[in-house]
N, C-alpha and C positions, 0 to 999 in steps of 0.2 A: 363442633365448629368446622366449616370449612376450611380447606387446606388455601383455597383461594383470597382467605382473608387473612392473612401471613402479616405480621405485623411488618413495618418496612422502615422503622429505626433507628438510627445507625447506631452506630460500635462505638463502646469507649476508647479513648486513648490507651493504648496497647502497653501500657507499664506496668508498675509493679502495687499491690495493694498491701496497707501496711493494717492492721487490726490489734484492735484491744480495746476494753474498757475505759473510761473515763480516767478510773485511776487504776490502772495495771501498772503506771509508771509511777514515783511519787506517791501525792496525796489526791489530785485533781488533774482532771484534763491542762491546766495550764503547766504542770511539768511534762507532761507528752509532748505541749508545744517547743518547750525548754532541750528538749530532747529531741526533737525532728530538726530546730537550728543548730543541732551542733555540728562540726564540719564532717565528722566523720560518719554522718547520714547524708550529708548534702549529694543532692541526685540519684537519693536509693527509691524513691517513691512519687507515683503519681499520685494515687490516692489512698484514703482511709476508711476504712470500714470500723466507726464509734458503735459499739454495744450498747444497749439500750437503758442501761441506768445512766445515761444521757440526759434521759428523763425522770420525771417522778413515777417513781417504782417501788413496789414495796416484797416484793419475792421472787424467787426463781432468778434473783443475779440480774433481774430487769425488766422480764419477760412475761410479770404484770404490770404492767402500765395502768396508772392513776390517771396522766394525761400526759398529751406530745409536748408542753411545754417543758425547757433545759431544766436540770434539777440545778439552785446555784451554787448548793452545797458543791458540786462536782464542776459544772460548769459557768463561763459569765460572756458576756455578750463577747467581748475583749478576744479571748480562747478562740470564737467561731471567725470573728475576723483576721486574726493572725494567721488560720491556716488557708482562710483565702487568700493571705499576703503569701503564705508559699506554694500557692497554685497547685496545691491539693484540693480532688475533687473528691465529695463526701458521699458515703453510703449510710444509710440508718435501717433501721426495721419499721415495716408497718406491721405489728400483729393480728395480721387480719381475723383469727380465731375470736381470739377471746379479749376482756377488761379485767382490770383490779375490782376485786368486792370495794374498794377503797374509790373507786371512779366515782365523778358525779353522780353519773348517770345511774350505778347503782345505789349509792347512797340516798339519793332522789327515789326509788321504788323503794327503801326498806324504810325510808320515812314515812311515804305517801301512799304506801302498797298498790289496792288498785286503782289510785286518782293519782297514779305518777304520771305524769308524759312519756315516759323510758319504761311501761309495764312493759312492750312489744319489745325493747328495745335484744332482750335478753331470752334466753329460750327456755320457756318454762314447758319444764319433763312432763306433768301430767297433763298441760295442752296438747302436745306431741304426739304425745302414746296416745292419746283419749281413742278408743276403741281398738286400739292392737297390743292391749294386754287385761290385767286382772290390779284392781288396787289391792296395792300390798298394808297388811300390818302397819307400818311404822306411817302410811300416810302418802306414799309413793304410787304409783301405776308401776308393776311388773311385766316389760314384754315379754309377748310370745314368745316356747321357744325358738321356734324357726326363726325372729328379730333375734333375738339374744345370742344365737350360735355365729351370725354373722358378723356381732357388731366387732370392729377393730379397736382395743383398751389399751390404755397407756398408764393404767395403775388396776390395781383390782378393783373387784366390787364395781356397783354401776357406778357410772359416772355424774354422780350430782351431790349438791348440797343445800341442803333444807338450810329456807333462812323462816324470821317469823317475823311475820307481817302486822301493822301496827292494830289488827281486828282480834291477832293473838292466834290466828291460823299460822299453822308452818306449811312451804312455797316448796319443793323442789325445784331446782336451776339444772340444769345441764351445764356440765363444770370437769371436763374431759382430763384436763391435765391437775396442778397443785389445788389442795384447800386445808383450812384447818381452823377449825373452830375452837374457843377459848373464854372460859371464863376469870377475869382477874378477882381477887379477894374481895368478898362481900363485907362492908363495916354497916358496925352499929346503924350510922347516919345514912346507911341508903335503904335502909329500911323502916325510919320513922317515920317518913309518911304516910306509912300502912295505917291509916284509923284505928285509933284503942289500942296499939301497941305500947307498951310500954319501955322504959330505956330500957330495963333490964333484961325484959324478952328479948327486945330487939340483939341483945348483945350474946345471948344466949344462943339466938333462931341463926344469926348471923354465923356462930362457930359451927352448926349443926349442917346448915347449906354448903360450906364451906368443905366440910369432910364428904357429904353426899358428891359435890363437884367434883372433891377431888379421886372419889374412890371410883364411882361411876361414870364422871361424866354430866352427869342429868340428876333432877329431883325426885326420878320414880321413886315410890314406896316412901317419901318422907312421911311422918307421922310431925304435924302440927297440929294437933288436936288441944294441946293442953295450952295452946295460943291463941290469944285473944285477937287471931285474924282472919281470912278466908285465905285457903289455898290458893286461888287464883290472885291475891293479892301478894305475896309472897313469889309465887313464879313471875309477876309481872315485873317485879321489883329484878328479881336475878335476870331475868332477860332484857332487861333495857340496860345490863351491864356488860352482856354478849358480844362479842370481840370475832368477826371473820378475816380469814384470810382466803384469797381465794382467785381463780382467773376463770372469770366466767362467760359462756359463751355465747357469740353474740348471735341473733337472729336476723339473719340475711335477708327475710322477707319483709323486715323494716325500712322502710323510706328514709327512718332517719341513721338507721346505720349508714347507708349510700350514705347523705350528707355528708357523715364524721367521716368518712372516708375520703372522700374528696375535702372538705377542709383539714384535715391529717395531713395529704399530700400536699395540700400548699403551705404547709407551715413547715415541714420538710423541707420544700426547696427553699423555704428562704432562710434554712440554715445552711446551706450550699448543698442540699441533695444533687448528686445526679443519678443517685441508682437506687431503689432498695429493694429492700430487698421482704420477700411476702415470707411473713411465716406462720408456722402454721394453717397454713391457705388450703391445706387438704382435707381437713377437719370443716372449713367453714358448711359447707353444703351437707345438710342433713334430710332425710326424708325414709318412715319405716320402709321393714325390708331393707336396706341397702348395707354395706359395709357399716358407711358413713366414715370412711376414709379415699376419697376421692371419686368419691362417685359421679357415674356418666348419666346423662352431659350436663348432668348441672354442675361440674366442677369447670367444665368448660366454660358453661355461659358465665358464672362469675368470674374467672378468670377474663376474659375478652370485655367483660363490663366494669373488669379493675384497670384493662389498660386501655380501654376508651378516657376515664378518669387520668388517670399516670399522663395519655399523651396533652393532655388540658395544658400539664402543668409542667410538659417538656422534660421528662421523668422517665429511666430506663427502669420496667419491673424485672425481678430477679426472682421467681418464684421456688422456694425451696422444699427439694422434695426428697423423703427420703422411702426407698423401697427394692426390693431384690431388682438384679440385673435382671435375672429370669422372666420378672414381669412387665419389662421393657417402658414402664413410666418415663423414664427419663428421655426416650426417644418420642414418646408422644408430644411432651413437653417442648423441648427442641423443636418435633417436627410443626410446632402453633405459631415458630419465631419467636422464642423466649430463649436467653443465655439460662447456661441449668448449673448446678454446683458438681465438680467432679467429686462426688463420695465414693469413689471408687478409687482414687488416686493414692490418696495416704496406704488403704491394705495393701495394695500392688505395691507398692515401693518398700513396705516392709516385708514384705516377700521375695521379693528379688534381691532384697543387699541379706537376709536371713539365710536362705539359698542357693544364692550365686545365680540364678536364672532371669532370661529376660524375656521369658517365651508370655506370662501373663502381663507382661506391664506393656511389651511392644504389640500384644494383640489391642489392647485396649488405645493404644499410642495410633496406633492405623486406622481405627474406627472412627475416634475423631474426627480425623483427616480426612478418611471417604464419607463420611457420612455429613464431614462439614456441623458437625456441634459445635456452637459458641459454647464456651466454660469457663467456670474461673475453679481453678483447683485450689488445696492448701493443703499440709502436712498435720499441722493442728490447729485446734480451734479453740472456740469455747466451751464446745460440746465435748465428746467423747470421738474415739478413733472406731467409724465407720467399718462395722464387720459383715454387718447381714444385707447389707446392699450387695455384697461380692455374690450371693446365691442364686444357685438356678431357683425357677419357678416353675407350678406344674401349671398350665393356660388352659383351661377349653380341654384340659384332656392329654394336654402334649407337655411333656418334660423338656422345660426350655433349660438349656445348661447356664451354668454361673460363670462369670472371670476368674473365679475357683470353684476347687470343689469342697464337698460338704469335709471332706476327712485335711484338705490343705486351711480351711479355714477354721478348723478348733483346733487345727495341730499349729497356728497363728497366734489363738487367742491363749492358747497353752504358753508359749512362748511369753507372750507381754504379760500373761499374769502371773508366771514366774521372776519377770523381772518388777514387779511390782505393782502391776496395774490391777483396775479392779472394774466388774462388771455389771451394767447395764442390761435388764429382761425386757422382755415384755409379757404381758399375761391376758388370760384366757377369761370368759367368762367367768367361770371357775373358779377365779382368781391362781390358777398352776400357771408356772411359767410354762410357756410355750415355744421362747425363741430368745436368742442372743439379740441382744441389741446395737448397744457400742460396748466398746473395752473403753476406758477413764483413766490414761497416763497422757505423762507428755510426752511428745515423739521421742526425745533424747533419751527418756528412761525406755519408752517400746523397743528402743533400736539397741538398749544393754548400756545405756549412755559411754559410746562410741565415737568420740569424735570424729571420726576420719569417716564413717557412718554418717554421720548427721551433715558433715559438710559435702559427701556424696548427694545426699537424696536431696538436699538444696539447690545443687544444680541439676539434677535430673528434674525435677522441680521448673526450674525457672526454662527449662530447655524445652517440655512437653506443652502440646500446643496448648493456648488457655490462656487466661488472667492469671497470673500466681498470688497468691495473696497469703501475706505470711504474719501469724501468731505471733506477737511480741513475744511469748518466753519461748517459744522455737530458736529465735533471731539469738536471743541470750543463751541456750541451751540448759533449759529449766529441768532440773530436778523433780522429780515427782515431792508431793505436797502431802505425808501423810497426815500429817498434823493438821490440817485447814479439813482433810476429808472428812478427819474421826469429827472434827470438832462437828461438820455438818450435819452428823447423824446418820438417819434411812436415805437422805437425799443429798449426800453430802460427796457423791461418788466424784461427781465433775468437778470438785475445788480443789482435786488434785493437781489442776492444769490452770489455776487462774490465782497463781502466788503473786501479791502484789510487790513489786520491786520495789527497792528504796532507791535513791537515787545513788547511794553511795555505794550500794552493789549495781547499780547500773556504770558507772565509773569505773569497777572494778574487772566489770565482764565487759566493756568495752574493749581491753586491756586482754582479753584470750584471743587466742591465734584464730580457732573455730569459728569467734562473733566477727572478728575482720575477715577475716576470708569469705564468710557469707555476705558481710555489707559489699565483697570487690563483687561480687557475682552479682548481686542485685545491682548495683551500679549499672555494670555492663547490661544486663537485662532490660532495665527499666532505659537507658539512654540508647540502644542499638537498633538504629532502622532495619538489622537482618531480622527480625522480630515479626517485622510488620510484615514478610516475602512468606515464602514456600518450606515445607520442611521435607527436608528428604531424611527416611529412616536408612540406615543401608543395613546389609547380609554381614553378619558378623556371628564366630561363634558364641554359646549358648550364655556364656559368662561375661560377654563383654555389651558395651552398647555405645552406638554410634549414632548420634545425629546432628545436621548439618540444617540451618534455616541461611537461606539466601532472600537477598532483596536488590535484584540491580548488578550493583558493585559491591554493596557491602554482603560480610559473611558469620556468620558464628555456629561453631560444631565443635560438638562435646565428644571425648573419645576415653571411656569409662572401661574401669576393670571391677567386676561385681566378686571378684574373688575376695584381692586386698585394698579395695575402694581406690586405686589410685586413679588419677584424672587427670587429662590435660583439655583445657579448651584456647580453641584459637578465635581471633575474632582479628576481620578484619574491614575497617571503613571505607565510605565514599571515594576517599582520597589514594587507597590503596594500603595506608597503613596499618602494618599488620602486627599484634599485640601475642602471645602463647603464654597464660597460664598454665603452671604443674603444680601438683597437689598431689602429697608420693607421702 
């Protein structure tokens, strides 16, 4: 895409973004509302960035989506209007990737196989491959390996899952991220209408399916011979009992994907979007030979043909990308006129208050600046704490360096998973891990749960240029969750950071010195026209950090000691009056 087609915008209102689930507060979004009126938030927040079980969703914490419509369990019309009474502007997800197996539009193909209207809808694996590879065994297309050494994996194994279509053929999907297939208890009664079965076979055939399911999996090698039915009568029966779970992905070259996309966004704004944010958007564009993790320039041209739609419907896109500094993605990004997410923010700052240096967090502090990136940074998230973004990359041949190096970033990751955190891979063909992905704690436990730590990196935070946008259990200073993780299981790593409050320990940690002094800082942040000015970093030794944002007449500068975290910020208005925060 040209450089001369720059999107031209404008800029959100320059405050503060307040993020969580539905219910991270309470039971439901309407105690988050409960809690953004209380006084002692009043003026901490512009806007909110709602997590996507917002919607009907059925795994991954949201992030397959059934459809854009509010879930009411969680939310009610009530909820969306009340945060337009407090002139909070709203962020959601569009998951540009992928759908719930649970979506219409799927449910519609596994009913109707190929007389669905939505066959296109989804990207069927051995369409794809058909002639750049070998059909495998099990019913799949195998690529080449020169496709397969390329392709970029977010679980082992290939990425898909066989569904079986109502002709009793099985379908590979292309299906990148979660799946998981299941079959619940086979009874008597779903097997009498097998013709000439009788009760007591039935009830027999029933316990013997049942242990095949559950030993293997599948009915290979059952032996019903001494049943008065056909084998394909019997499978027919346990598969129309088949239970998917799954986010499967979509096929761009569909017309009517485009559609659901632009009717997505207008059902968005009219829960008060004004931003969202794309995710998984690097995946969407597939084509053999390629990564198929952002591949050029068809990531482009869908990109540019998402925010021709977005501007329809007066929508800022936020495309979320996660990849090494070394490969410079994020400045391509930026360089299209898109705001890009700082993932490089959160490891810098546990770096610099870990060992007193500000030499990597104020190189990245400057680039910014000169380079002029819109960003919205955060400390934590829903995700995990951001590691392999800090790496160099090797490019075309040349070893581009990281915002750290390889030996300061596992001597990082060593640290948080001493303190209790736990980690995130990625893997190889292969299925070997090949690379760190995120570390999975809350900043408070990454940082030794520290307070004087945690209310340090909040204002270095709210002080570095960017949207700040802050983790409800950040704000609270959450604990690590081992309990919620174990209970998760193989993918239970990120529930360490998304403990849901009660209201009554929200009352309680109200009530800590840490959570009010971050709500004074976001105050000042989020209300301060020095915000909207100039930031000047100044020369200061290696342990301390100084910076100053001017607008006009108003001022605010941060003046930090990365030894024993102590801080003073001065801040001074329109009017001349001038306010000195200490924090010693």
């Amino acid at each position: 895409m040209s450089k001369d087609n720059r999107s031209t915008e404008g800029w959100l209102p320059n405050g503060v973004m307040f993020n969580a689930y539905p219910d991270s507060i309470g039971r439901n979004l309407a105690d988050t509302v409960r809690l953004l009126r209380r006084p002692e938030l009043e003026g901490c927040f512009s806007m909110f960035y709602i997590l996507p079980t917002f919607f009907h969703s059925d795994l991954d914490r949201g992030f397959s989506i059934i459809d854009y419509d509010f879930d009411e369990d969680f939310v009610t019309r009530e909820d969306i209007d009340a945060l337009r009474e407090l002139g909070l502007g709203l962020k959601f997800d569009l998951v540009v990737n992928h759908l719930s197996v649970g979506s219409p539009q799927f449910q519609d193909l596994l009913e109707h196989g190929d007389e669905s209207e939505y066959r296109d809808f989804f990207v069927d694996w051995n369409g794809f491959w058909q002639g750049e590879g070998e059909m495998g065994p099990e019913g799949h297309v195998i690529p080449k390996k020169e496709h397969l050494d390329k392709l970029f994996m977010r679980k082992p194994g290939l990425p898909i899952l066989s569904v079986r279509f109502p002709d009793g053929t099985y379908r590979p999907y292309w299906n990148t991220f979660y799946q998981k297939v299941s079959y619940p208890s086979l009874t008597a009664e779903d097997l009498l209408e097998i013709s000439g079965l009788t009760y007591k076979e039935a009830v027999t055939l029933a316990r013997i399916c049942n242990e095949a399911l559950e030993t293997h999996g599948n009915l290979d090698g059952l032996d019903i011979e001494r049943f008065s039915c056909g084998r394909e009568d019997v499978v027919r029966a346990v598969e129309r009992k088949r239970q998917y779970l799954g986010q499967m992905d979509l096929n761009a070259d569909s017309g009517k994907v485009w559609a659901f996309y632009d009717e997505t966004l207008g059902k968005l704004l009219s829960f008060g979007a004004r931003m969202v944010r794309l995710d998984a958007f690097a995946y969407l564009h597939k084509q053999p030979g390629e990564t198929n993790f952002f591949n050029k320039p068809g990531t482009w041209e869908y990109l540019e043909r998402l925010r021709q739609v977005a501007r329809r419907h007066d929508l800022l896109l936020l495309p979320e990308i996660h990849s090494t500094y070394g490969q410079g993605l994020h400045e391509e990004v930026a360089g299209e006129g898109f705001p890009i997410y700082d993932f490089f923010f959160p490891g810098l700052v546990i770096d610099a208050l870990d060992r007193g240096t500000n030499a990597h967090l104020l190189r990245w502090a400057g680039e910014i600046v000169s380079k002029k990136l819109r960003t919205i940074n955060m400390l934590g998230c829903h995700d995990g704490i951001p590691v392999l973004d800090l790496a160099g990359k090797v490019v075309d041949g040349v070893d581009r360096e990281g915002l750290l190096s390889d030996d300061q970033i596992e001597a990082m990751i060593a640290r948080i998973l001493d303190r209790g955190g736990r980690v995130k891979n990625l893997y190889g063909p292969d299925g070997k891990k090949i690379a760190y992905y995120q570390v999975n704690a809350t900043f408070f436990s990454a940082l030794g749960e520290d307070e004087m730590k945690m209310r340090l990196a909040r204002a270095i935070q709210l002080f570095m240029p960017g949207i700040p946008q802050v983790w409800y259990l950040d704000l609270f200073a959450g604990r690590n969750d081992y309990r919620a993780a174990d209970r998760g299981g193989t993918g239970g790593h990120k529930e360490i950071n998304r403990t849901t409050l009660k209201m009554d320990a929200v009352d309680a940690r109200l009530r800590r010195i840490v959570v009010r002094n971050q709500l004074q800082l976001i105050r000042l942040r989020n209300n301060s026209a020095a915000f909207d000015g100039t930031l000047t970093i100044h020369g200061s030794e290696e342990h301390e950090l100084r910076l100053t944002w001017t607008n006009g007449d108003w001022l605010a500068s941060l003046d930090a000691n990365l030894f024993d975290f102590s801080f003073e910020v001065t801040h001074r208005d329109g009017q001349g009056k001038e306010t000195r925060l200490s924090y010693r």
